[in-house]
N, C-alpha and C positions, 0 to 999 in steps of 0.2 A: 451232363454237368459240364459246366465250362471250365479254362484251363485257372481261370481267377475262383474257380470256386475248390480245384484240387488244390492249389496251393494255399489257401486257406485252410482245408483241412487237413493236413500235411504238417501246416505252420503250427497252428493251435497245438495240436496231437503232440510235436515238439515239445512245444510251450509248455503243455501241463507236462509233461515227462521230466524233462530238465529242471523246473522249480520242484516237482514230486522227490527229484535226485536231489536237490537242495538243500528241502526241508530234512529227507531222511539223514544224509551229512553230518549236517546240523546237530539234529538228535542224535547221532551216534557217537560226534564227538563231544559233545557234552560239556564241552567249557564254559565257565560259569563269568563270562565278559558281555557289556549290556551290546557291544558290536553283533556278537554270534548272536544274540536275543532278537534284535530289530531285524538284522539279517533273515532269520527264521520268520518274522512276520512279513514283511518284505514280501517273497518268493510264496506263503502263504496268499497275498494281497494279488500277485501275480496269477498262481494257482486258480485262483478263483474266478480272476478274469477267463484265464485260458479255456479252464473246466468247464463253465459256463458256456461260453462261446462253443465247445466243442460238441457240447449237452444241446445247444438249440442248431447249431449247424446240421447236427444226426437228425435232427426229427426232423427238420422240413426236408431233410433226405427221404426220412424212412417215411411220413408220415404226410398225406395231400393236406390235411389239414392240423397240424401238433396239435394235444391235448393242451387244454388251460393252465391245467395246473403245473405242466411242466414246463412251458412258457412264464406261467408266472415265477416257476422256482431258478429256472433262466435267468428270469430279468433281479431275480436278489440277489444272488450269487456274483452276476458282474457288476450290476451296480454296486457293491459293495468291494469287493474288488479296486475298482476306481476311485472310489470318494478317498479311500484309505491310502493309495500309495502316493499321491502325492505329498503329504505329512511322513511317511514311512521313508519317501527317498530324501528328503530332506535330513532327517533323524540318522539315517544310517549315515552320511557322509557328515555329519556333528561328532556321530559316536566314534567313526575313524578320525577325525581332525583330533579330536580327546586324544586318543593312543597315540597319534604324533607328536603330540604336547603345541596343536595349532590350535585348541582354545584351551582358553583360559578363564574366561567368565560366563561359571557354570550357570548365574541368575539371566542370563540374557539369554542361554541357552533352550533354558526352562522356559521362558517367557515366549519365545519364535515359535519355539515345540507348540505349547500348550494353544496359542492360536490357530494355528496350521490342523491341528485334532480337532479341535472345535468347529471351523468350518468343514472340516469331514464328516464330523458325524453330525451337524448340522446341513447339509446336503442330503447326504444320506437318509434322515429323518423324515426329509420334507420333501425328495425327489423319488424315494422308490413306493412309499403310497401315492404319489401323484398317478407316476408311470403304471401301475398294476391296476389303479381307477379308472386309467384312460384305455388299458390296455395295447397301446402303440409304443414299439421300442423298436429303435433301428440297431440290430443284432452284427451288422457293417462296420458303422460309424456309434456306437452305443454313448462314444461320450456327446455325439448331438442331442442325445436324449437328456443328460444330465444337467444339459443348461450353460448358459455363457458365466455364472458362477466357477463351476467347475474347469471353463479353461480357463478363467482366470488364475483360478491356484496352482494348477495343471504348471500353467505358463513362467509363475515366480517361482514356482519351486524348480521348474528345471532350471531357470534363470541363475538360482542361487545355488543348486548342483555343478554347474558348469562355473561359477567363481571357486568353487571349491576345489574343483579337478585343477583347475588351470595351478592354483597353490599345492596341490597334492603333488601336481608332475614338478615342478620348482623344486620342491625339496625331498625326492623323491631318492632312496638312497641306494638305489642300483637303474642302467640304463632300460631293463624289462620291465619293471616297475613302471616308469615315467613315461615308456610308450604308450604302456596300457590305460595312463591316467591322461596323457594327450588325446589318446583314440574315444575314452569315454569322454574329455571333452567338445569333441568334435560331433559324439552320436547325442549327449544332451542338446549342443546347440540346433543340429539337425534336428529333433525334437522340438524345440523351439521354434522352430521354423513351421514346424507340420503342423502346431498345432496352430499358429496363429493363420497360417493357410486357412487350415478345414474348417475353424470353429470361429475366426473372426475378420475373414475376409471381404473387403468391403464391394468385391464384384462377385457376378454368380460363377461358379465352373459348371462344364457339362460332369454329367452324371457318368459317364466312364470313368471321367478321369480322377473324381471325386472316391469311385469303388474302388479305383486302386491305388491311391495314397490313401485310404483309410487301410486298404489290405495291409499296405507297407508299416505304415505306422504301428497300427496292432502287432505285428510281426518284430517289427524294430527291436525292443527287449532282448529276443532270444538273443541276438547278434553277443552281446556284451556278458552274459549268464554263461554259452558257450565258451567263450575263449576267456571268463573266469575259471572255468574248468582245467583246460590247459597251464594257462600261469599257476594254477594252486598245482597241477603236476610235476612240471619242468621247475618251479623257482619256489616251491614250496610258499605260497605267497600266503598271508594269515596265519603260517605253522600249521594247517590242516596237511599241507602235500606230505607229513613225517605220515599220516596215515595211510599209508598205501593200500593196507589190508583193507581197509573201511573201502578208499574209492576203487579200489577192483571188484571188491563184493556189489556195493552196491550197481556201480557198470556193468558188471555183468549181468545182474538180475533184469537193469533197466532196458539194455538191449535186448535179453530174453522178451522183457514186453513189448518192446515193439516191432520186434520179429513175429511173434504172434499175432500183434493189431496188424499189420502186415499181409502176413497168412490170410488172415480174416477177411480183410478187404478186396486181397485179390480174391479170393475165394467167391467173393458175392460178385466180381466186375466179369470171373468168365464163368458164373453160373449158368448162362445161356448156351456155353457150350459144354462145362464139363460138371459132374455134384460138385457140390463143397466139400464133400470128404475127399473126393479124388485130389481135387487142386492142394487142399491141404496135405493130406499125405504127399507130394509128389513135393511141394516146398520144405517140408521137413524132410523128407530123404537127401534135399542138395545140402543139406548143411554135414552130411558124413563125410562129401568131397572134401571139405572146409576146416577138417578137424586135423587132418594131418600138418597142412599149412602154420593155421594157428597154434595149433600148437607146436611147432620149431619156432615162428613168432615170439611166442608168448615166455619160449622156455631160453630164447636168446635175451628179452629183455628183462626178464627174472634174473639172466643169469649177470647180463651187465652193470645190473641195479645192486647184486649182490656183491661183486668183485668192487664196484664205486664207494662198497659202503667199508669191505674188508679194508680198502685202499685209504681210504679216511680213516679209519681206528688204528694201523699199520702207524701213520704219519704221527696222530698221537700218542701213538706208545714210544714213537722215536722222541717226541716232546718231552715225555713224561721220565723219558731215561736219563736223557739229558739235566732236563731238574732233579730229580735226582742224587745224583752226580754231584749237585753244592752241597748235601750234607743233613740240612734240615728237614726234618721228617714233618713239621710242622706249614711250615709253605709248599711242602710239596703235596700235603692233604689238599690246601686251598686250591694249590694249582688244578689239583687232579679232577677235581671240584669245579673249578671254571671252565677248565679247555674242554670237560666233557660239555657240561652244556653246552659250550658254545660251539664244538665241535658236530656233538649227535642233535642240538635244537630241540632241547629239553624246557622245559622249565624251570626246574632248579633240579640240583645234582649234590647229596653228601654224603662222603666217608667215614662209616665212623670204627674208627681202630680202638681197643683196650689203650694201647699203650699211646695214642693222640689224641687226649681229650681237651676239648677247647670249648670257648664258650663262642657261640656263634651269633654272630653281630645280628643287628634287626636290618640294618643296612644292606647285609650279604642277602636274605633272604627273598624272595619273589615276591612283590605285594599283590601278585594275580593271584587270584582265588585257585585251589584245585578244583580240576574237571567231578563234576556228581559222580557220582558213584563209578569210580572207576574200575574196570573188569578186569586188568592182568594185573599180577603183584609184583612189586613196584620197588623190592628186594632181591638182590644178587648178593647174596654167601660167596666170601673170599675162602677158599679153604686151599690146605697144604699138605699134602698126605693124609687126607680125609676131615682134617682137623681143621674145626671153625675158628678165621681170626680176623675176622670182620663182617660186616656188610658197605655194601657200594647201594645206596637206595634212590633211585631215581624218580621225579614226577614230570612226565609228559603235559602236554599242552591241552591235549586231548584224554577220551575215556580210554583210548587202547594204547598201546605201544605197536609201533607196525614191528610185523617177523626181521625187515633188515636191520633196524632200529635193537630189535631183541637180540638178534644172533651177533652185532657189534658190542652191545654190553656183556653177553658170555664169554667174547673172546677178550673183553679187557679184564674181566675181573680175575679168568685165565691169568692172564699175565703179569695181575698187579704187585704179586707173592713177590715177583723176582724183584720189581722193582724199589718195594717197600722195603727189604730185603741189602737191596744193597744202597738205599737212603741210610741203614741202619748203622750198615757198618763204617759207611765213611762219618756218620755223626759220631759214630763210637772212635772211630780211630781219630778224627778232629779234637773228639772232647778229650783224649789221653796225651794227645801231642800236648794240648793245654796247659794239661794236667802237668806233664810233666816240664813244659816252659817256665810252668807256675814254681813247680818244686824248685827248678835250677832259681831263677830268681829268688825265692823264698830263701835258698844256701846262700848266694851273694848277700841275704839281707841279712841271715842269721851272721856269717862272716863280719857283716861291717856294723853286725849291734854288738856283737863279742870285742872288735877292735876300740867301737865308742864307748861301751861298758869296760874297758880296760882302760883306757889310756880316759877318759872324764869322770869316772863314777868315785874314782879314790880321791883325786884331786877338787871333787865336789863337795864328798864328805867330810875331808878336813876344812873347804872353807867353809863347811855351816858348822863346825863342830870350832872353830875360832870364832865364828861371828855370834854362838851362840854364849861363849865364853864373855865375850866382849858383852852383852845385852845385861850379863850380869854383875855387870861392873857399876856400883850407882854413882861413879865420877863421869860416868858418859853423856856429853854433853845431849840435848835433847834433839839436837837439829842431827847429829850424830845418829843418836838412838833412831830416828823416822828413816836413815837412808836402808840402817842395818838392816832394820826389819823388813822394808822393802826388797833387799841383796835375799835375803833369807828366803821369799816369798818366791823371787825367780829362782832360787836354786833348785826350792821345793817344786817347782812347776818342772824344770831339766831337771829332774831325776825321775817323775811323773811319767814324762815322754820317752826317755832309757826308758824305762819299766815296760813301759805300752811296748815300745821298739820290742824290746827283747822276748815279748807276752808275745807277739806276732809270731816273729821267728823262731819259735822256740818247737821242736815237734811234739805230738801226742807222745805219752809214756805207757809201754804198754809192758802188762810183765807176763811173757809168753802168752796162753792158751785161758787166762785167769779175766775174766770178763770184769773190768773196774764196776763198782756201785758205789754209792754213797744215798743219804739223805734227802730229798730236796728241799723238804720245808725247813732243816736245821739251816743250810747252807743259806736259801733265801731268808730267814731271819736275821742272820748272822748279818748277813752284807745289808740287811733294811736298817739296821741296828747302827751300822757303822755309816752309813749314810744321812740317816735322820737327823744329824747335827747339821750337813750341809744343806738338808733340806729347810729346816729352820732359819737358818743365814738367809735362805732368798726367798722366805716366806712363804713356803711351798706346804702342804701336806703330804706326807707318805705313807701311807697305810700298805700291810701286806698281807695277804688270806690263804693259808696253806694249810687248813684242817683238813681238806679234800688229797692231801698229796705224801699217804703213810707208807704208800709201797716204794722201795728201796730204786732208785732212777741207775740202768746202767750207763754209768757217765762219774768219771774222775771229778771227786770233790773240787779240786782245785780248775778242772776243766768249766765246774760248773760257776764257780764262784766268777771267774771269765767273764762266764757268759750274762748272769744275772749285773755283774757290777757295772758292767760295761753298759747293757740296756739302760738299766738304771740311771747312771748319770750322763747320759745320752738325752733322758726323757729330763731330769732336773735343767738340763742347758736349754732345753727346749722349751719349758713351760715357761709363761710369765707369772710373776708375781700375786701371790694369792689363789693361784692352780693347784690341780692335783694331779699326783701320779700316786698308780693302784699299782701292785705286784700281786698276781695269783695264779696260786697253785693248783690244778685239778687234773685229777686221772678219767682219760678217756679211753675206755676198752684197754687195749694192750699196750696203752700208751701216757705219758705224762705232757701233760702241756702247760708251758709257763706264759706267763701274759703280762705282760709291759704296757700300760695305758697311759698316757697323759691328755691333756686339754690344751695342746699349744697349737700354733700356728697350722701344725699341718705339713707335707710336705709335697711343692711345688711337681706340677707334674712332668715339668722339663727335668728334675732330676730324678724321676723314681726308679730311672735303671742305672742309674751310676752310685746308688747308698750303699752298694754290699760291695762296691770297688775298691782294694787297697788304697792307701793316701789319698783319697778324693774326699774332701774334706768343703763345706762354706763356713767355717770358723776362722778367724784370724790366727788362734791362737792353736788348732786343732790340730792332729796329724793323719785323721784320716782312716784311721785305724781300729775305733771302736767297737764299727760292726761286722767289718771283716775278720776280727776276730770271734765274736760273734759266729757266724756263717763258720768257718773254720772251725771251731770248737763241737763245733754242733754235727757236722758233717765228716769229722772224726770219728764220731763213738756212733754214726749212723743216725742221725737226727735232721731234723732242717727247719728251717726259719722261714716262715710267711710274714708279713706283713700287711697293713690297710691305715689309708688315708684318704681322706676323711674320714674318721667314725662316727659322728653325729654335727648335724648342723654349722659345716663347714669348716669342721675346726678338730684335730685331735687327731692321737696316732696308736695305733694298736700292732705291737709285734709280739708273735705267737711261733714259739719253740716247741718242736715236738720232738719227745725224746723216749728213747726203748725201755721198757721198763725191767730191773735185772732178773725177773724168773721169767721173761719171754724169751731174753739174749740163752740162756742158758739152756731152754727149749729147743730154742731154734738151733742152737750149736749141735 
């Protein structure tokens, strides 16, 4: 055998091994993106060339004259093979340009596709019954056989794979990237070249040199499959490289087989001189030299791949402390959330704690499908003296999680306890500083409603108690009587707002160890009752439904009255003309809830974090104060106030008081 016929089999032997590594890859990681799908046919498309090729190479080795039918299963296999990967390379570099967001118009897409298949399998159809009738295939140069069709497709698709790479390296968002996308532009245009050489050259070549640019050619592929290999190791390129466990299994198995095809071969080349059991035995015994080596090898780069990954989750724990550190236990979920993915190259990553529950956007979430069926569980239990208080649940790219990948989520969820921990307590000391900022201010305000309830509220009430003297006088003139009534009307509005002032600032009454209750449906009739005059004035309906509400509410009648009056005429200023506001009362489990509904406007969503704020007010005439008292009242006696806006069809406001009910408070005491 010649030295162009050893490296042909050599190359092939490769060839199929490497797509065989591929395919298996592929399968094992199991992601569900139509990339890894074309990919896998791809490398099958290849496979089958190689396979082939290496299937008819063996017999006219083994064999003076190959059997028919294995020549004819020869010539299916690669011609098929071929017809297909020129569509299949085109399709894979569509389906990456996609993931880049470099196409956009998925019908043009479909449209290239669908021609490019058609003439494949229209080749195919028409060129491998021709070739099996004639029984002439040149097993060399095979795409001679397939006709000057087939380089023509051959030739645009590499055409249109090399514009592709050339945009791929351009925007390429690391320097290892874009070499590898320079260098495959340089082996399509090469490509291109060979083929228009061998398949459409308008002089003859000699026949050597024809045998070994077709060698090359065929050969050409591994180049680029190979040091795909590499970049998915070192830069983790596609997210396959997080699988380590996958591509050491697999490389090892794949070298096992070609250490054996190896074996084998030498085995039959010094048959002349030694059996093949000898040869083989005697190449399996050098590999015992080899194992002490490889394995310090093996067990230095295990060990550097471990410490790079300990070293990475180290950094984010120092991230994670740091956030932290602000307080919010709630962005530091999100955070904890993002910088893992982004840190271990996950897929999506979430938190979920009893005490941080959130609703999580559709936005935040991965719109990549999860990997088929995936093999390791995908849940890490937070726990703290044995005890569960959370899970950290993470979804890889692929079907496995690699062991360094694994062993850096045990050691964060290890350490999350502390962090979460003392998220906690600077939120808890932040909210008490607040708290009591809020008190001292709430004194200042109590102080300055006491001094404006002293020094306005007496000198108020004598002048409505003279102007009200005066109205009863029937010599008062008429133009007279419109102003009074008017004076009357603002005085009653400042004593309105004293009231509110003083409602604010005033604290809860608590009489020792004696848990307040009261009624809520009397209380809510009461204030519906004294209301429904003014709901009439602005043309409003008010209805209230408190049949549902006979268990006794722990919460100060007069705390309660607060709180209903205050909703209530909150939602009357709110509603237009001819609207309605609903009051009702219902017990839910161990608890009472009051509901406040109108039909108004709504409320704008640049303001819905500032309504429960002291004096933050859009009324001209407002103080600001109605539902922070509200909130306050309610948050006294252990209650709290939700709200919703919009409630139906754009329009209306629903706030919902939930408050303790009194044989729970006395339970639980």
């Amino acid at each position: 055998m010649g030295p162009l016929l050893y490296l042909r089999l050599i190359g092939y032997t490769l060839g199929t091994l490497i797509q065989l590594f591929w395919m298996v890859v592929i399968l094992g990681y199991r992601r569900q993106r139509n990339f890894e799908r074309v990919l896998f046919f791809l490398c099958l498309a290849f496979f089958l060339f190689y396979g082939g090729s290496l299937l008819a190479l063996n017999s006219q080795i083994y064999y003076p004259k190959p059997p028919a039918g294995l020549q004819a299963f020869a010539i299916v296999v690669i011609s098929a093979g071929l017809c297909l990967s020129p569509a299949l390379l085109l399709h894979l570099h569509m389906e990456y340009a996609q993931t880049r967001g470099l196409l956009q118009v998925k019908a043009w897409k479909r449209a290239i596709l669908a021609l490019f298949y058609l003439a494949g399998l229209h080749l195919a159809l028409h060129r491998i019954p021709f070739l099996l009738q004639a029984g002439r295939f040149d097993f060399i140069g095979p795409g001679n056989s397939l006709g000057a069709g087939f380089a023509i497709v051959l030739s645009i698709s590499l055409a249109w794979c090399a514009g592709w790479e050339r945009r791929f390296a351009a925007t390429a968002p690391d320097k290892p990237q874009s070499c590898f996308h320079w260098a495959l532009l340089f082996f399509f245009a090469l490509a291109f070249l060979a083929t228009g050489v061998l398949h459409m050259a308008p002089y003859p070549i000699p026949k050597q040199i024809i045998a070994m640019l077709e060698t090359a050619f065929s050969l050409l592929p591994v180049v680029p499959f190979t040091v795909l290999i590499d970049l998915v190791y070192r830069r983790n390129f596609l997210q396959i490289g997080r699988q380590k466990n996958l591509l050491y299994a697999v490389s090892a198995t794949f070298l096992a087989l070609l250490y054996l095809s190896l074996v084998r071969r030498v085995g039959i080349w010094l048959e002349p001189l030694l059996p093949p059991e000898a040869s083989a035995s005697i190449l399996l015994f050098v590999l015992v030299i080899f194992i002490e080596p490889l394995q310090r090898m093996l067990g230095r780069s295990l060990r550097e791949t471990a410490q790079l990954e300990m070293d990475r989750v180290q950094k984010l724990m120092a991230q994670i402390q740091q956030e932290a550190r602000q307080g919010n236990l709630w962005e530091l979920v999100s955070f904890i959330e993002r910088r893992t993915r982004e840190q271990l190259e996950l897929r999506e990553v979430w938190l979920d704690l009893p005490d941080a529950k959130k609703t999580r956007l559709a936005d935040t979430k991965s719109e990549e499908p999860r990997a088929a069926l995936a093999f390791d569980p995908r849940e890490f239990p937070i726990l703290r003296n044995g005890k569960n208080e959370g899970f950290l649940h993470v979804e890889s790219h692929g079907a496995i999680i690699s062991g360094d990948t694994r062993a850096a989520l045990e050691f964060l969820r290890e350490q999350l306890p502390g962090a979460l921990d003392l998220c906690r307590l600077i939120e808890e000391k932040v909210r008490l500083e607040r708290e009591l900022a809020g008190r001292e201010r709430l004194a200042l305000v109590g102080q300055m409603a006491a001094s404006i309830s002293h020094n306005l509220k007496n000198p108020l009430g004598s002048m409505k108690t003279i102007l009200q003297v005066q109205l009863e006088n029937p010599e008062l003139p008429d133009s007279i009587r419109g102003e009074t009534k008017m004076i009357l009307e603002e005085i009653g509005r400042l004593s309105n707002k004293l009231n509110q002032l003083l409602q604010f600032s005033r604290p809860a009454v608590r009489t020792g160890d004696k848990v307040a209750s009261c009624g809520a449906a009397a209380v809510t009739e009461e204030v519906v009752s004294v209301l429904s005059r003014e709901a009439e004035r602005r043309g409003l309906k008010l209805k209230a439904e408190t049949c549902h509400a006979g268990a006794p509410v722990a919460i100060a009648a007069e705390a309660l009255h607060d709180i209903v009056s205050n909703l209530v005429v909150n939602a009357l200023e709110a509603t237009p003309r001819g609207g309605h506001v609903s009051v009702t009362a219902v017990q839910e489990q161990e608890n009472l809830c009051l509901l406040v509904e109108d039909d108004g406007q709504g409320i704008p969503p640049a303001l819905r974090e500032k309504i429960l704020q002291p004096f933050f007010t859009t009324k001209s005439q407002g103080t600001g104060l109605g539902l922070a008292i509200v909130a306050r009242r309610a948050a006294e006696f252990g209650g709290k106030v939700d709200w919703e806006s919009p409630v139906k069809d754009g329009h209306g406001t629903r706030f919902k008081v939930t408050l303790p009910l009194e044989e729970i408070k006395k339970a639980g005491k």
